[in-house]
C-alpha positions in Angstrom: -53.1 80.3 34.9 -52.2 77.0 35.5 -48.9 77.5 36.4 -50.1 80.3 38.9 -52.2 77.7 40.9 -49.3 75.3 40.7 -47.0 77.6 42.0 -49.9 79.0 44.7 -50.5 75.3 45.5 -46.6 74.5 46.3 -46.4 77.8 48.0 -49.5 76.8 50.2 -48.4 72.9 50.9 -44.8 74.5 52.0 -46.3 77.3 54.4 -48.4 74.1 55.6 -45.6 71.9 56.3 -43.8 74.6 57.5 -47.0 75.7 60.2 -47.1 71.7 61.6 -42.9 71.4 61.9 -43.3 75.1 64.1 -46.6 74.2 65.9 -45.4 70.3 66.9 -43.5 71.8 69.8 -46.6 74.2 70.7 -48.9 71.3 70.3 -46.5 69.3 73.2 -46.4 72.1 75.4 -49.8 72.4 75.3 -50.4 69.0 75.9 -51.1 66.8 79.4 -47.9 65.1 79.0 -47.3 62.7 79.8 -50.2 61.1 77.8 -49.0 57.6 78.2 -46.7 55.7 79.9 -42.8 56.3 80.5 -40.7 53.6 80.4 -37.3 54.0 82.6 -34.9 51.8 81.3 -32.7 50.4 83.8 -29.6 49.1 82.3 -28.9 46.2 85.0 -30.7 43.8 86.4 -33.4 43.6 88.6 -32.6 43.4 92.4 -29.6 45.8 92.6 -29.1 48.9 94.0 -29.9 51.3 90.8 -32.8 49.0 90.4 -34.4 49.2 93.3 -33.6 53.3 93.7 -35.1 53.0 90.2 -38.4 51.9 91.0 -38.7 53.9 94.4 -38.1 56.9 92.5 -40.6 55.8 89.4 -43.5 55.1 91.5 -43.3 58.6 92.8 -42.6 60.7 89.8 -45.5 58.5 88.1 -47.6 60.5 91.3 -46.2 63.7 90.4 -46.6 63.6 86.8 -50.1 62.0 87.4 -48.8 58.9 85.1 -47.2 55.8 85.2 -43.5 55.5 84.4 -42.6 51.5 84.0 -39.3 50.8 84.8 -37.6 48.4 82.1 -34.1 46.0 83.1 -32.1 45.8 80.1 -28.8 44.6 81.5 -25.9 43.6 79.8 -21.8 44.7 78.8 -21.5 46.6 81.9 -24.7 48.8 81.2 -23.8 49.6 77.7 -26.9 47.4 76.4 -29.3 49.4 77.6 -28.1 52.4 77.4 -27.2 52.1 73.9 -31.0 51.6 73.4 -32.0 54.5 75.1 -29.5 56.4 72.7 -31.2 55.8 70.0 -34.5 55.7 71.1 -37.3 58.2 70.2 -36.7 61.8 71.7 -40.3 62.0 72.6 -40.4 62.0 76.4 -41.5 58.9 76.8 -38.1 57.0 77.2 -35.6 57.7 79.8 -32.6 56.3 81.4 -31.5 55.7 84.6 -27.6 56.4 84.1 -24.8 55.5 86.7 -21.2 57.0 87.4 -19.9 53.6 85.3 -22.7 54.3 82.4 -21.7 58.3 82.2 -18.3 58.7 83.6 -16.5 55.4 83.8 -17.1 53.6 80.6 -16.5 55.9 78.2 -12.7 56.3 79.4 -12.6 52.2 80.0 -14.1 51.4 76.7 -13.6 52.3 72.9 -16.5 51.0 71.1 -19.2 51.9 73.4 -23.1 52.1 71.3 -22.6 55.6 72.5 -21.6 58.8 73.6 -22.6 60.3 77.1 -22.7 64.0 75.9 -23.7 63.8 72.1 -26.7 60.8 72.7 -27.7 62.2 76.1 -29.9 65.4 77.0 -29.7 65.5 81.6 -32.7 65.7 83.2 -31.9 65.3 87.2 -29.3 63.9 89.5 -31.3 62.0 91.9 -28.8 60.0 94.6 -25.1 59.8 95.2 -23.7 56.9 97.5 -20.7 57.4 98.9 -18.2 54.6 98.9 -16.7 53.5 102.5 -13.3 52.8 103.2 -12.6 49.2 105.3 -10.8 47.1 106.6 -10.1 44.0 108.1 -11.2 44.0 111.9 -7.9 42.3 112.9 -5.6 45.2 111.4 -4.3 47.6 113.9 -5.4 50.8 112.2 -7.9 53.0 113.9 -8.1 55.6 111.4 -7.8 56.6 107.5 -4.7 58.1 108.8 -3.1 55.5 110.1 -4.2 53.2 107.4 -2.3 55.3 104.8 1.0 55.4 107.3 0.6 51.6 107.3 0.3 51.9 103.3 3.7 54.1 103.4 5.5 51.2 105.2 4.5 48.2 103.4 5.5 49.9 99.9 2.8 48.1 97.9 2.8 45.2 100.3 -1.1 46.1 101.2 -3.2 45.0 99.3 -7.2 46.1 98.1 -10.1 43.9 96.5 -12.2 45.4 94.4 -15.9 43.5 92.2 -13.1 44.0 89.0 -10.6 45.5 87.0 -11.8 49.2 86.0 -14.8 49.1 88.8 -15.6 51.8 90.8 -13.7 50.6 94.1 -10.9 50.0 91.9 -10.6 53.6 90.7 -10.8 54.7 94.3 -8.1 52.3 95.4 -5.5 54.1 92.6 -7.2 57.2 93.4 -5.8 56.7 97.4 -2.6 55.6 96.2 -1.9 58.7 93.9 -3.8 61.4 96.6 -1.6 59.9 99.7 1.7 59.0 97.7 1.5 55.2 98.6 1.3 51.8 96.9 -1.4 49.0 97.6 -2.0 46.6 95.3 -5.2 45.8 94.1 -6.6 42.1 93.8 -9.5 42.3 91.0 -12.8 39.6 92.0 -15.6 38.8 89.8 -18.3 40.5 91.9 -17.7 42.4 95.3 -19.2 39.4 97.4 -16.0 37.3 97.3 -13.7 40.4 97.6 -15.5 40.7 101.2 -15.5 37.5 101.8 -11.9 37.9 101.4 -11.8 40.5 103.3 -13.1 39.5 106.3 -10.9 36.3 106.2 -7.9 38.4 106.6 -6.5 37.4 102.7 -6.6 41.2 101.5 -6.3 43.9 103.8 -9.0 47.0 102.3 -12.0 47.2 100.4 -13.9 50.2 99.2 -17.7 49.7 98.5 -21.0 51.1 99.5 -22.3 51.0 103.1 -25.3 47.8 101.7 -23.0 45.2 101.2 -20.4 46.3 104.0 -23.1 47.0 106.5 -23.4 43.3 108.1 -20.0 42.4 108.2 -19.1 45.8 110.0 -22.5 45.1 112.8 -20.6 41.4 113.0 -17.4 42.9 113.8 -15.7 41.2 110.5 -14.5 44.5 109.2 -13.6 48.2 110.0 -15.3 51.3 108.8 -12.8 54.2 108.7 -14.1 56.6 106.3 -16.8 57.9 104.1 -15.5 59.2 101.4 -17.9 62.4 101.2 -18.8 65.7 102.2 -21.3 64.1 104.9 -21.3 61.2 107.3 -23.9 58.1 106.7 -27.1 58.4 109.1 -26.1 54.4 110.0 -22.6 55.4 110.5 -22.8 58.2 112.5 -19.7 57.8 114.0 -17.3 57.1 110.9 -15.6 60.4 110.1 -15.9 61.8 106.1 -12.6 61.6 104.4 -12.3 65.3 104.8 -13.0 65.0 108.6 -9.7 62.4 108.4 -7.5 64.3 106.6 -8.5 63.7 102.9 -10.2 66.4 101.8 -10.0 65.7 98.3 -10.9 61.7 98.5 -14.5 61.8 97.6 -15.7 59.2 95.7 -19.4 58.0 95.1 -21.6 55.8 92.8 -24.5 57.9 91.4 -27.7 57.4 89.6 -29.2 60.1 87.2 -32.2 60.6 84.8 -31.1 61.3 81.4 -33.2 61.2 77.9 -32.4 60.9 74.2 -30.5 63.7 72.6 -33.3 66.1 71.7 -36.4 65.5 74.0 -38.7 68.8 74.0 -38.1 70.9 76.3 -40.8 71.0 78.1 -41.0 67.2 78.9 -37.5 67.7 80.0 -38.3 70.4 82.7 -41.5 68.4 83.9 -39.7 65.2 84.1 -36.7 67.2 86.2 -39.6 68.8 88.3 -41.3 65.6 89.2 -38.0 64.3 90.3 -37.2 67.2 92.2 -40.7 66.9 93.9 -40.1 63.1 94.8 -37.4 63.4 96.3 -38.6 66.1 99.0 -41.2 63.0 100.0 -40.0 61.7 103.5 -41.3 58.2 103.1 -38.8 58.2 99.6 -36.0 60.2 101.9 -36.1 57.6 104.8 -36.0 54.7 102.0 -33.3 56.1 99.9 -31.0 56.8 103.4 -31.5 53.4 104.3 -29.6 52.1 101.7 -26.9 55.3 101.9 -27.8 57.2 99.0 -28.4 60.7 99.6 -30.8 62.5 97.7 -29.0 65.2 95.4 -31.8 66.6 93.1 -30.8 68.9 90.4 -31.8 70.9 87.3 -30.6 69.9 84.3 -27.8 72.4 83.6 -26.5 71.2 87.4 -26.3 67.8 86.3 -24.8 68.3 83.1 -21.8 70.0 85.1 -21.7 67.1 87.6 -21.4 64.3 84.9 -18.7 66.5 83.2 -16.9 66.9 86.8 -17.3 63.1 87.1 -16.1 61.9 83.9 -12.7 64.4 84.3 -12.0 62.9 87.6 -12.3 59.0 86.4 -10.6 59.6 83.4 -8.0 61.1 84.8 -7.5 58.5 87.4 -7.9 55.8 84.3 -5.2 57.4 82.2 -2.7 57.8 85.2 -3.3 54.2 86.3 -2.8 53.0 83.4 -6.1 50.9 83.4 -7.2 49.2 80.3 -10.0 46.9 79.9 -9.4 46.6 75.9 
């Protein structure tokens, strides 16, 4: 008899562990999520451009969810501090990452060791902005277009040269990526930050950079440099009169930074969908639009599965560029 009831009672506390594990999910669903605050990590530092899209986009996803969603700067290794810590934080919703080209798509092919790995640590949630990069050069060059540029390129035979924030950025990808899509040589001159590479620029000692419209968009309204491209499907509102790289002959020269929502590698479901929702709603906000185009990034809201694709697009294109170049940061 005893026995019986033992058995009965391990029977009963199994079927009850068994009940919570299957009704935890229920119980979320069913829940006003979010309940509490959402912390965004932001895996540079404060005042940049993820940063700033960061908190524009927080603020009204906070409205939409009808919570607050705190955006946290953890910079540090190229991104890979902070989004190392999202890795392996708790899959509850409630921690979310604001990942870039470099933290997704760049990085992984740069770096060996990285705290983690985009598709196993990672569930998407929304793309939110691309921005495009911009090809320029120095005012004083004769070149008029992308096409004459490259002609110019064929001449020299490497005697052009590009500066780029650093060896394995983003503008230094899309400098090899030119050279192998046109069948030229430039040679590229690596900076610590994109600041002096401009200022190098507009002092005639290299003769291209490729960067986002922001930091080029004084020195081309002062007449230091020349904007002959955008490397995208669309032209920039505050460029309306700079071609696309398709538009100039380069159809396949497309070549953007990027900044995505992604969570911890098994967030429920539903907070998944809400928080994709809520980001899809923001960014139909006009008052967000207009701030977002002002710094060139385009709004590019997706579902989940849409992003997913994207980032795996992404990091085939970079990789492949990395391999073929030849770049090697360790």
């Amino acid at each position: 008899m005893n026995n019986f009831k033992g058995r009965h009672l391990t029977r009963s506390v199994a079927m009850a562990a068994t009940m919570t594990f299957v009704a935890t999910p229920a119980a979320f669903a069913e829940s006003a999520y979010p309940e509490r605050p959402i912390t965004m990590v932001v895996p540079y530092a404060p005042g940049g451009g993820t940063d700033v899209v960061a908190r524009l986009v927080a603020k009204k996803m906070g409205e939409e969810l009808g919570g607050t969603i705190v955006v946290d700067n953890r910079p540090g290794a190229g991104g890979a501090v902070g989004t190392g810590a999202v890795a392996k934080a708790a899959a509850d919703g409630y921690t979310i990452l604001m990942g870039t080209a470099s933290t997704h798509a760049i990085n992984p092919a740069l770096h060996k060791n990285l705290p983690y790995e985009p598709r196993q640590d990672f569930d998407p949630v929304a793309l939110l902005v691309t921005v495009p990069q911009v090809v320029v050069i120095n005012a004083k060059l004769p070149y008029q277009t992308l096409a004459e540029l490259i002609e110019g390129m064929r001449e020299a035979k490497g005697g052009m040269t590009y500066g780029s924030q650093g060896i394995g950025g983003i503008a230094h990808l899309v400098g090899e990526m030119v050279n192998r899509q046109a069948g030229v040589e430039s040679t590229h001159v690596p900076y610590k930050g994109a600041a002096p590479a401009l200022q190098d620029l507009v002092g005639g000692n290299i003769d291209i950079v490729y960067d986002t419209l922001p930091a080029l968009l004084p020195y081309i309204q002062s007449g230091g440099i020349r904007a002959l491209a955008v490397a995208d499907d669309k032209p920039l509102a505050q460029l309306p009169e700079v071609p696309t790289t398709a538009a100039a002959g380069m159809p396949e020269l497309k070549a953007a930074t990027w900044n995505a929502l992604f969570a911890p590698k098994g967030t429920p479901q539903i907070a998944i969908d809400r928080l994709s929702q809520a980001a899809a709603k923001a960014l139909q906000d006009p008052e967000l639009i207009s701030r977002l185009e002002a710094m060139s990034a385009q709004p590019a809201a997706s579902t989940p599965a849409e992003l997913a694709a994207f980032n795996e697009a992404e990091a085939k294109k970079w990789q492949g560029i990395i391999e073929a170049s030849g770049i090697s940061i360790e």
